[in-house]
N, C-alpha and C positions, 0 to 999 in steps of 0.2 A: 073736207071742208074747203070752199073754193075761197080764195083770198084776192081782193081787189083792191086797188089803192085808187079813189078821183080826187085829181087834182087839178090845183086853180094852175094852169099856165102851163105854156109850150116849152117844154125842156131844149136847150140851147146844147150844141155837140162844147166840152169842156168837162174840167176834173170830175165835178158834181156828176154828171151826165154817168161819166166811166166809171165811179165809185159806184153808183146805183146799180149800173147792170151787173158790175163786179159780185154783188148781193143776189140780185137778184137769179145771177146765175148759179147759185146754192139752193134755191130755197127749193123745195118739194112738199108740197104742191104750191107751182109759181105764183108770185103776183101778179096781178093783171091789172098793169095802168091805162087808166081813163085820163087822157085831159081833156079840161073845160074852159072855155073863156069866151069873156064878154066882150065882143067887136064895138058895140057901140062905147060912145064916151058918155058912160054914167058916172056919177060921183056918187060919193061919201052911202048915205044908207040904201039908197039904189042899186048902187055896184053890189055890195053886200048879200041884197035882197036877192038881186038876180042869179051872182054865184050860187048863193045858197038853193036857189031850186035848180040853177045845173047841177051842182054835187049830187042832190037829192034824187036827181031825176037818173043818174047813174047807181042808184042801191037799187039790186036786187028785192020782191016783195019778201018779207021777212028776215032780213036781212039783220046781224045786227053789226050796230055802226059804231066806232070809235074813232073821234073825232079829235083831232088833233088843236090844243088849245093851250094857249098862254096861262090862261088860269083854272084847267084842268090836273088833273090829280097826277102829283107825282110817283113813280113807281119805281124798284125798282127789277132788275131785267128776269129775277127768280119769282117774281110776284106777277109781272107781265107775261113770265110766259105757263105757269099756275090757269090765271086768266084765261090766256089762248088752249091751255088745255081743258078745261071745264067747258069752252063751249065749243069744241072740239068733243069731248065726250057725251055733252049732253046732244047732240044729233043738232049743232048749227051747219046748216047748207052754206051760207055763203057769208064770211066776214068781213066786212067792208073797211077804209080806213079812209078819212075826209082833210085834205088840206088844205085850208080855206086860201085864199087872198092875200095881198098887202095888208089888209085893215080887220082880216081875222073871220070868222064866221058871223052869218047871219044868224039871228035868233031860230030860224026856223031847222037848220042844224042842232044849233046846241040844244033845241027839244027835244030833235028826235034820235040824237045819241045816247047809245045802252052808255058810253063813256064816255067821258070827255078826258082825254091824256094831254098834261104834258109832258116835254123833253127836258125841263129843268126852266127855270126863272129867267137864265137871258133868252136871248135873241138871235133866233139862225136864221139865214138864207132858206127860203122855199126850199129852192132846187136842193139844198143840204138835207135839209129835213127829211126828204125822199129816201135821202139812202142811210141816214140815220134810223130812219122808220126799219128801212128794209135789211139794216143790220141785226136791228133786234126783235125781228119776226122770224131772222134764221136762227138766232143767238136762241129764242123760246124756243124753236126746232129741237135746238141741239139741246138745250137742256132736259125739252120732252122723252128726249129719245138716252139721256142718258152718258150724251156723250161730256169727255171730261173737259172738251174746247174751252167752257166756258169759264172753267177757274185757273187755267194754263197762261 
């Protein structure tokens, strides 16, 4: 199963940046970041609108998406990665991960995600949330595979 992450915004060199690859240099089979952003100065549901078909325009056809959101479902990392093994077994090609913007996903994301996840009720930094994501995509690794990492 090939694993992508698109994201809203150009990762800046800093802690965020190193904790990410730090992850990312675990995982098997790797992430593959997209970013995406909007040059022009759109606002409020325009911005919104537009990321949402950049994201979108980075899933693979049949892809399924899980979309990172404020008022998406909480999980936690044994159920998350349950989750990534089901469609892992059931024969998903390519699993996508979406992070929206400052102002969150457009509607046309939160339709066409198989999920919509949150990371808990506050409020992270984008660039945090990357390597949050990418911690618990390896963290579901190890637990698939059995390793004891995840209760140590």
């Amino acid at each position: 199963m090939r694993l992508l992450l698109a994201a809203v915004g150009k990762a800046k060199a800093g802690p965020e940046q190193d904790l990410f690859r730090q992850y990312l240099r675990r995982l098997s089979p790797p992430l593959i970041l997209k970013e995406v952003e909007e040059k022009r100065p759109l606002t409020g549901s325009q911005l919104k609108t537009r990321e949402a078909e950049l994201l979108l325009g980075a899933v693979p056809a049949g892809a399924v998406v899980v979309a990172l959101d404020e008022r998406g479902r909480d999980m936690g990392s044994e159920e998350f990665a349950a989750c990534m093994g089901r469609w892992r077994d059931g024969g998903t090609g390519d699993l996508v991960f979406l992070i929206g913007g400052a102002d969150g996903h457009g509607d046309a994301v939160r339709d066409r995600a198989d999920l919509l996840l949150s990371l808990g009720r506050m409020t992270w930094p984008h660039m945090l949330v990357r390597a949050l994501l990418a911690e618990q995509v390896w963290r579901a690794q190890a637990i698939l595979a059995g390793h004891p990492y995840h209760r140590v």
